[in-house]
TILOVO-686614 format. One record per residue: residue number from 1; residue in three letters; x, y, z of N, C-alpha, C in turn. Coordinates in Angstrom, 2 decimals. Layout:
BEGIN
- nr_rest_nu_nv_nw_cau_cav_caw_cu_cv_cw
- NUM_ALA_X_Y_Z_X_Y_Z_X_Y_Z
...
This chain:
BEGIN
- nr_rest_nu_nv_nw_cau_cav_caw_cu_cv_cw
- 1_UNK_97.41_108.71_129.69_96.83_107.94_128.60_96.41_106.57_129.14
- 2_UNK_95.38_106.03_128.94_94.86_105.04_129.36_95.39_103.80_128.89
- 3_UNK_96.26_102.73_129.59_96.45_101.40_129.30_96.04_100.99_128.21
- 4_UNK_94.76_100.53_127.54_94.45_100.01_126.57_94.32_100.67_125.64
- 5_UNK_95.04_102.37_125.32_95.60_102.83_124.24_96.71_103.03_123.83
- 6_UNK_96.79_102.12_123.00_98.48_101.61_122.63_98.93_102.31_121.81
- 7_UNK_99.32_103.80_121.66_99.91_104.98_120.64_100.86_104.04_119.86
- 8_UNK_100.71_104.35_118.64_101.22_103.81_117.36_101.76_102.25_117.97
- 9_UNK_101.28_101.82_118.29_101.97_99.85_118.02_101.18_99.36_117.13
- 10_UNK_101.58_98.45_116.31_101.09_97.78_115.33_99.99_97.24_116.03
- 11_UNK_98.86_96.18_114.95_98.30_95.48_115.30_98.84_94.26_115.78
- 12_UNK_98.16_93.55_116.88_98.89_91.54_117.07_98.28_90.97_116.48
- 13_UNK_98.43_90.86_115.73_97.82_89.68_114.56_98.03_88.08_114.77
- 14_UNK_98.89_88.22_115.90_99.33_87.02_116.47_97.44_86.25_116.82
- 15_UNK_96.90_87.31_117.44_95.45_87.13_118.03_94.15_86.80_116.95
- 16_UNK_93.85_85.73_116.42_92.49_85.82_115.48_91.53_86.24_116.04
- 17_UNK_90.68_87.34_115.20_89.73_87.84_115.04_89.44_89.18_114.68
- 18_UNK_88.14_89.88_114.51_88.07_90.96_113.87_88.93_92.17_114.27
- 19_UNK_89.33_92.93_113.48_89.51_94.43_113.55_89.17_95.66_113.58
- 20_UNK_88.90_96.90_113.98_87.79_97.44_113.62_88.73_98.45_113.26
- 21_UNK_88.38_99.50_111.83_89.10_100.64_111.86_88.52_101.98_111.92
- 22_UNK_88.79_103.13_112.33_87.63_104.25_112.50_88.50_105.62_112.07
- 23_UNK_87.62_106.06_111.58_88.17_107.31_110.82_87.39_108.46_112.01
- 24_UNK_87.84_109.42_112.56_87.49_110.31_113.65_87.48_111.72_112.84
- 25_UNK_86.31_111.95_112.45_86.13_113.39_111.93_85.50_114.36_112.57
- 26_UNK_85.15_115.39_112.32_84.93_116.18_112.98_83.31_116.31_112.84
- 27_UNK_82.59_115.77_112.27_81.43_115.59_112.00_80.66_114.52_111.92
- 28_UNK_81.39_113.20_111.54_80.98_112.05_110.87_82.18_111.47_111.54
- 29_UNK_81.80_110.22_112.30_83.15_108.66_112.40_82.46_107.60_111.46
- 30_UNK_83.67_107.02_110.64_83.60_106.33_109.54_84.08_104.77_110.32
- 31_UNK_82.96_103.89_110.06_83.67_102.93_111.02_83.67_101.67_109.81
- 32_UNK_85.23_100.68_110.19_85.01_99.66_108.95_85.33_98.44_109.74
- 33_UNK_85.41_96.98_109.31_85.56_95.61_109.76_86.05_94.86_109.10
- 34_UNK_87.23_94.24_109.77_87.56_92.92_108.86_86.82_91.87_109.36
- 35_UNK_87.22_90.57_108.33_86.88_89.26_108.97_87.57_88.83_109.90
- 36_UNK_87.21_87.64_110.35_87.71_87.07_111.60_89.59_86.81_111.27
- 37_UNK_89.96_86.28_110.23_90.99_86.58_109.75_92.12_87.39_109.39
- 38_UNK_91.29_88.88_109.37_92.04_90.06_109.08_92.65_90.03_107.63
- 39_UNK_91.70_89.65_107.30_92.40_90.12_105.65_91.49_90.37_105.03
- 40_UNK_91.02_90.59_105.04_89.78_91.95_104.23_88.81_93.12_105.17
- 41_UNK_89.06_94.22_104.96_88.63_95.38_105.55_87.25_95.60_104.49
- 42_UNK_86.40_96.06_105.25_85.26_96.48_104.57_84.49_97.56_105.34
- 43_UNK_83.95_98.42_104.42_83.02_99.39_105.35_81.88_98.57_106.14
- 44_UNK_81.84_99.83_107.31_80.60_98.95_108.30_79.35_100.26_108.32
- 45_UNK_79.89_100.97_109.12_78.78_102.39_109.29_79.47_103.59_109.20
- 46_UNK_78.69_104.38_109.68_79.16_106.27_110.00_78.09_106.81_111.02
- 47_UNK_79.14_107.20_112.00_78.20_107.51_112.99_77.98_108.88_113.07
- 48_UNK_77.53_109.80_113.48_77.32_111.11_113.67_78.05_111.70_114.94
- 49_UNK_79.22_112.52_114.76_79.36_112.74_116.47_78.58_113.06_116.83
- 50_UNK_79.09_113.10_118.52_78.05_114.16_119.85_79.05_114.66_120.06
- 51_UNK_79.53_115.75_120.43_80.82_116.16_121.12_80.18_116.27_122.73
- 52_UNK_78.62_116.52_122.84_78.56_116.32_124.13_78.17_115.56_125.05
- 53_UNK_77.37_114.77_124.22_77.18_113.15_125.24_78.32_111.93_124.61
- 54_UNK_78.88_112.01_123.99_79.83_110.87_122.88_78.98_109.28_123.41
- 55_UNK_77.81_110.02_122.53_76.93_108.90_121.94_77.64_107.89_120.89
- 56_UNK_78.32_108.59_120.10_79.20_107.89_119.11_80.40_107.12_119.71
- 57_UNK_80.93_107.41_120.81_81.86_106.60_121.14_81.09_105.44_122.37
- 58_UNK_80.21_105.65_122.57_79.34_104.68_123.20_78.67_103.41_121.97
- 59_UNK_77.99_104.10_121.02_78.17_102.87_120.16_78.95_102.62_119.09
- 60_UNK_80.22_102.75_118.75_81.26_102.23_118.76_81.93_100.95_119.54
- 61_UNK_81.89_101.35_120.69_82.05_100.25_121.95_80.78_99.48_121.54
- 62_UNK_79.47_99.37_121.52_78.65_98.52_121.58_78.91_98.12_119.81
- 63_UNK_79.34_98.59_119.09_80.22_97.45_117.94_81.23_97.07_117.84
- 64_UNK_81.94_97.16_118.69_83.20_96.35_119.68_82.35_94.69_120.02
- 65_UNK_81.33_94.95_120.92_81.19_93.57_121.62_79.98_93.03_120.32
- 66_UNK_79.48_93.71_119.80_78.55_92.97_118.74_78.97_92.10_117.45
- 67_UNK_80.48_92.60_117.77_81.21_92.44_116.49_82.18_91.42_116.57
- 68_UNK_82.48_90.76_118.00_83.86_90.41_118.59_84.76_90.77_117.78
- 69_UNK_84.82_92.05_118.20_86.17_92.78_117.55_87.65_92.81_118.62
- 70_UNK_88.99_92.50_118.21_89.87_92.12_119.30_90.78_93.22_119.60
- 71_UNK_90.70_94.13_118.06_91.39_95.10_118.53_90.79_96.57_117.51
- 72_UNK_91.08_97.62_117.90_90.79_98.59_117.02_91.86_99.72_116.53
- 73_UNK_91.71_99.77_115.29_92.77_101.19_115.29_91.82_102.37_114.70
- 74_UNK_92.30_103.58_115.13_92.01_104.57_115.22_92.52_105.78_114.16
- 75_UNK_92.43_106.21_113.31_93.43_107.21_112.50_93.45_108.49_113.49
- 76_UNK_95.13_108.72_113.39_95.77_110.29_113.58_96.20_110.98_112.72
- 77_UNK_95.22_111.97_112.37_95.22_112.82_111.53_96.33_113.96_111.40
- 78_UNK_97.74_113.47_111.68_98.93_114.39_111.48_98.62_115.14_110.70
- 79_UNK_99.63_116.31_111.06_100.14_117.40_109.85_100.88_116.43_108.67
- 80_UNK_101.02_117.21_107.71_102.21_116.50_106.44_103.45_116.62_107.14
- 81_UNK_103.82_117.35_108.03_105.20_116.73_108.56_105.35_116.72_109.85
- 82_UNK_104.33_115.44_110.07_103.86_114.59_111.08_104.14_115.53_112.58
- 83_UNK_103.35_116.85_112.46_102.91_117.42_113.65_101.16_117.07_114.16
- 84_UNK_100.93_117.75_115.32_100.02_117.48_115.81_98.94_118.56_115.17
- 85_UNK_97.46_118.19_115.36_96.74_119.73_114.89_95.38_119.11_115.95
- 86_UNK_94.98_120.28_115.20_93.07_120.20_116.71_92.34_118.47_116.25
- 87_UNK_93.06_118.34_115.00_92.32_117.10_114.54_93.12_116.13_115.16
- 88_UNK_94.46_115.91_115.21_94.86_115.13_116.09_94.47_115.23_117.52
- 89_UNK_94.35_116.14_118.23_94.19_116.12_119.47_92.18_115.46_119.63
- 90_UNK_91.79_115.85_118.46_90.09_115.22_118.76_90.10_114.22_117.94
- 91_UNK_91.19_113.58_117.85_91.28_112.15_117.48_91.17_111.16_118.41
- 92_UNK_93.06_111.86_119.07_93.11_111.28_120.22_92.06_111.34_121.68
- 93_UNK_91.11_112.21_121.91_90.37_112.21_122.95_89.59_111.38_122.53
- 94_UNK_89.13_111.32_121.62_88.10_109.92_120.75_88.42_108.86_121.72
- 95_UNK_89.82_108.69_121.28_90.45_107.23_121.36_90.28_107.05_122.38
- 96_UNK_90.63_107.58_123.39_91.03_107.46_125.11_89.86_107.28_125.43
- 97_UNK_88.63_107.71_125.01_86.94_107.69_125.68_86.58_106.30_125.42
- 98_UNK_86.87_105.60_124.11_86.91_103.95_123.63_87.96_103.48_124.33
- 99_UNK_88.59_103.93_124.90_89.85_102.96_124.94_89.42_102.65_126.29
- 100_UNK_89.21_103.85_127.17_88.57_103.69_128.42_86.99_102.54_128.67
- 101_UNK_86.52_102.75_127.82_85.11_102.07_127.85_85.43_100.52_127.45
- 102_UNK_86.44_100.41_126.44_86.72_98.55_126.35_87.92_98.17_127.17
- 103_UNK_88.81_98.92_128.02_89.58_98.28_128.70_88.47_98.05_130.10
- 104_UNK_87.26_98.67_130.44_86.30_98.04_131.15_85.37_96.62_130.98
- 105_UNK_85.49_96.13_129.89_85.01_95.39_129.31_85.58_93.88_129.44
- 106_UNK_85.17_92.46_129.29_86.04_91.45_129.84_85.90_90.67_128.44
- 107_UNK_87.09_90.19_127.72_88.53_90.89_127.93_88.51_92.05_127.35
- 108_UNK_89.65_92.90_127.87_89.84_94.09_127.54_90.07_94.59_126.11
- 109_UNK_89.91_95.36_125.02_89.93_95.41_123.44_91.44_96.87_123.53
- 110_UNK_91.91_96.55_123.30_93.05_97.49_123.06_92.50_98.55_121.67
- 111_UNK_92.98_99.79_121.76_92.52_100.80_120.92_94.11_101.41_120.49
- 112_UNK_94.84_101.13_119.06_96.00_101.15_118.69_95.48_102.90_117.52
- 113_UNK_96.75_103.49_117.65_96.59_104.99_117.10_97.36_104.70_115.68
- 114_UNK_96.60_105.12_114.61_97.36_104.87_113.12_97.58_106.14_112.67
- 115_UNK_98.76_106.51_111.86_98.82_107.53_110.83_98.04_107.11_110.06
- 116_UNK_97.25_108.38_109.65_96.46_109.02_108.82_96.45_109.38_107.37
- 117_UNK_97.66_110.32_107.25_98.20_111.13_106.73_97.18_111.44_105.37
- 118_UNK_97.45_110.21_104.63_96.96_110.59_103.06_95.77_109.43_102.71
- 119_UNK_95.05_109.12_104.21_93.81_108.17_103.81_92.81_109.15_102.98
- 120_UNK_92.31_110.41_103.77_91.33_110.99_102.88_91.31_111.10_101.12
- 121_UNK_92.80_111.46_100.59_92.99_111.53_99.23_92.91_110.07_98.81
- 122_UNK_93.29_109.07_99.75_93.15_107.74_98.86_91.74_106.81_98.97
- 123_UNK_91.18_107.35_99.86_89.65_107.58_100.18_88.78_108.34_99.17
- 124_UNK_88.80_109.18_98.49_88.15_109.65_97.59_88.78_109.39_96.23
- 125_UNK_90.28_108.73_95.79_90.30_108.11_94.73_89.80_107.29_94.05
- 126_UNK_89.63_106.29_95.41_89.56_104.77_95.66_87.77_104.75_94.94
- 127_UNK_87.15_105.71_95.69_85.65_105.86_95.31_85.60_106.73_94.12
- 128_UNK_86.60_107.27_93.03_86.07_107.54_92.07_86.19_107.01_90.93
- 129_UNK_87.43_105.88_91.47_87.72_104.53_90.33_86.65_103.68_90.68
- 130_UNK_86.03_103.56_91.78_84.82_102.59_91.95_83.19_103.29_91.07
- 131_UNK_83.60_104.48_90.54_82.36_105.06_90.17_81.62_105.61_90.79
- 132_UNK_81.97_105.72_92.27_81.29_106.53_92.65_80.69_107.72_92.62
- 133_UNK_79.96_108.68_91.98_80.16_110.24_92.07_80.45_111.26_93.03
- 134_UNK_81.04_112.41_93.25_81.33_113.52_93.99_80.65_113.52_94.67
- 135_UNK_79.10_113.57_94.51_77.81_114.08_95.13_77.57_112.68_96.42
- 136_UNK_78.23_111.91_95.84_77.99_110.66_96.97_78.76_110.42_97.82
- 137_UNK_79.88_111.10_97.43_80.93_110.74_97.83_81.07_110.94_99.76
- 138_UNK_80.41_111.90_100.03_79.93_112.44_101.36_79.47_111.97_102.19
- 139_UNK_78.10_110.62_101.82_78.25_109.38_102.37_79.09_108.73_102.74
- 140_UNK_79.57_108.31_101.53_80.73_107.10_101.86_82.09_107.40_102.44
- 141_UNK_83.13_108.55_102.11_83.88_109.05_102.01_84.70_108.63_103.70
- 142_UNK_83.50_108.41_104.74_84.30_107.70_106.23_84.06_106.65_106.58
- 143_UNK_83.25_106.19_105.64_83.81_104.70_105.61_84.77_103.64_105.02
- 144_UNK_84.97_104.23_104.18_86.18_104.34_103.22_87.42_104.30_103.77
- 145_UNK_87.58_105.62_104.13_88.81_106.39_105.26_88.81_105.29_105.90
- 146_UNK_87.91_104.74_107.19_88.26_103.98_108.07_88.78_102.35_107.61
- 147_UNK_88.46_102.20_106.24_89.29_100.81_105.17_90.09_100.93_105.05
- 148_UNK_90.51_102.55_104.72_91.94_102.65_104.21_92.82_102.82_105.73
- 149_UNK_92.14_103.72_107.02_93.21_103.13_108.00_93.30_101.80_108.36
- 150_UNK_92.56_100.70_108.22_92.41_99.57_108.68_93.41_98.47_107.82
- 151_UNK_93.35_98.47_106.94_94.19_98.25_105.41_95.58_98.69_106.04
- 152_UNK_96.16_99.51_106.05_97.29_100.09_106.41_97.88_99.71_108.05
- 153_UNK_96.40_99.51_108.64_97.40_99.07_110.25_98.18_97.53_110.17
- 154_UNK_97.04_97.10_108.96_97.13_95.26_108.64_98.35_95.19_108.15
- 155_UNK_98.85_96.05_107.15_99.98_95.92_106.28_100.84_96.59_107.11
- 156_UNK_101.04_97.30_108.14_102.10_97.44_109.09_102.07_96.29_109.85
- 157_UNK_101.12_95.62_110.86_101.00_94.70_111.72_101.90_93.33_110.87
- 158_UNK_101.94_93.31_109.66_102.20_92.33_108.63_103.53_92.32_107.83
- 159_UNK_104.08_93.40_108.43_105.43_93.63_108.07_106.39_93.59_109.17
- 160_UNK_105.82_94.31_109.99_106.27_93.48_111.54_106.85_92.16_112.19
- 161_UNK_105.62_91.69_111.62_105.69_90.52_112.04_106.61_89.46_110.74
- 162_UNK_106.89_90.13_109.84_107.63_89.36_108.46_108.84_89.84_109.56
- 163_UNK_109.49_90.90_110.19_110.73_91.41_110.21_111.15_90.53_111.18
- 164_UNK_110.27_90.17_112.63_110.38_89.74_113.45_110.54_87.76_113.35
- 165_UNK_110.17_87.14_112.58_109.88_85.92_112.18_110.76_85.49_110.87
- 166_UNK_111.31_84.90_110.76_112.32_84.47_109.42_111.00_83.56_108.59
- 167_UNK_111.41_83.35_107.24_109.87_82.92_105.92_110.27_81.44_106.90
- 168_UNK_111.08_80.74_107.09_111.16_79.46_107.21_110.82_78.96_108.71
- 169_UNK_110.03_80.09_109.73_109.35_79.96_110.73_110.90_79.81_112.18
- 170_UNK_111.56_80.05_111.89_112.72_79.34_112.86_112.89_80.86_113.89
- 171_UNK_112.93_81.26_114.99_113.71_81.95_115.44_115.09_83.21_114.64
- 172_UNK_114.69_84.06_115.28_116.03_84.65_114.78_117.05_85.31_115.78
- 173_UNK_118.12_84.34_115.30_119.14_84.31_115.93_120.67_84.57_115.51
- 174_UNK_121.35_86.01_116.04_122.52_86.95_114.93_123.09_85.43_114.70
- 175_UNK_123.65_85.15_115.85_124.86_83.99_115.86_124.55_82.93_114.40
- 176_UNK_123.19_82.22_114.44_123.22_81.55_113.56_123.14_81.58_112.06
- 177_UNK_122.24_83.04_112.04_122.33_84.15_110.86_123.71_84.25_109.91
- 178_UNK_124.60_84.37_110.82_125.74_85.55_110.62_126.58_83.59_109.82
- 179_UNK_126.58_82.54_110.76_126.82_81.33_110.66_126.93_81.21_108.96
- 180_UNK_125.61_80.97_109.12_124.45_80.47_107.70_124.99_81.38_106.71
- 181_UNK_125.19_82.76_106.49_125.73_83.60_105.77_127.13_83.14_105.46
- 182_UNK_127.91_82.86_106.49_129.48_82.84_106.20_129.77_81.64_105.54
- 183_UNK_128.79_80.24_105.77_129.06_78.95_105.20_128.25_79.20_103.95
- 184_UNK_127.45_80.42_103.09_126.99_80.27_101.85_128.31_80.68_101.15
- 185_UNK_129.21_81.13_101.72_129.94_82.27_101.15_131.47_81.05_101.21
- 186_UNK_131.78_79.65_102.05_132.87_79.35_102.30_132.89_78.31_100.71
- 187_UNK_134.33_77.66_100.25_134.72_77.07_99.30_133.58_75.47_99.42
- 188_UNK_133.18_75.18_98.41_132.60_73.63_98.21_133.81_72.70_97.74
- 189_UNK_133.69_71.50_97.85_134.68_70.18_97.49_135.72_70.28_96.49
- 190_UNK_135.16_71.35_95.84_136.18_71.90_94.43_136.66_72.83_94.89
- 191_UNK_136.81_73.41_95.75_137.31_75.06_96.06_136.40_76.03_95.53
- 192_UNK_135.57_75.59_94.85_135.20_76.65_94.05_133.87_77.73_95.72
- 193_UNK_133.47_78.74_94.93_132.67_79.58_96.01_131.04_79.16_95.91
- 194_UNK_130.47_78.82_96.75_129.17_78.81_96.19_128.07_79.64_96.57
């Protein structure tokens, strides 16, 4: 597996700038973008595969650098109880062909692998509370997908980083943790507990 495909790690959000998220179908890649910020995902295009020149994963990469995009995630299309299928495996070759083409690139764009699982159903909800109709839905339906993986890598990358970081910005540290806990819990001037 190629270096700059980072199987399931969150996004670093530590890093400002765009995101890109891509839905890998078997017919159609659904490609979407945040802002430079990462907090809003929006559809971008849909490309058409090639399975034999991967024209599509060539411009992909050329909306990598058009886009200064810093990192990308990719959906893996698991089974429901998170096995592999032909769609995962032509997910992942996707990935590795981008991942290969921007870790050539200066600086290198890391290509991060997302569960999938239940973007398509929330992908075609999402567009029928928006009004969309059925008949349209075929258009839009991977670009969508690739919001809803992009949406979901953000809100993992973002929970992460809540677990890793205390709200009051300080280090986390058991010793002083465990401290801070035991003196909420010891007697105040009255004896009493506070």
């Amino acid at each position: 597996m190629p270096e700059a495909l980072a199987s399931q790690l969150p996004l670093d959000l530590t890093v400002r700038g765009r995101r890109m998220g891509v839905d890998v179908g078997t017919v159609r890649v659904g490609v979407a973008l945040t802002d430079p910020d990462a907090i809003l995902a929006t559809p971008l295009t849909t490309l058409d595969r090639d399975l034999k020149k991967h024209f599509d994963v060539k411009i992909a990469a050329k909306l990598v650098r058009e886009h200064s995009v810093v990192e990308v995630a990719v959906g893996l299309p698991l089974s429901m109880a998170g096995e592999h299928t032909a769609s995962t495996e032509a997910a992942v070759d996707w990935a590795e062909r981008l991942a290969r083409r921007l870790a050539a690139q200066e600086p290198p764009v890391p290509v991060r692998l997302v569960d999938e699982r239940w973007t398509s159903v929330q992908s075609h909800r999402q567009l029928l509370e928006a009004g969309v109709s059925r008949r349209e839905h075929r258009d839009k339906v991977d670009q969508q997908a690739a919001v809803t993986i992009l949406e979901s890598a953000l809100q993992t990358a973002r929970r992460a980083m809540e677990r890793a970081e205390p709200a009051d910005g300080r280090g986390t540290d058991k010793n002083t943790d465990t401290k801070a806990d035991e003196s909420a819990l010891s007697a105040n001037s009255e004896g009493d507990l506070t």
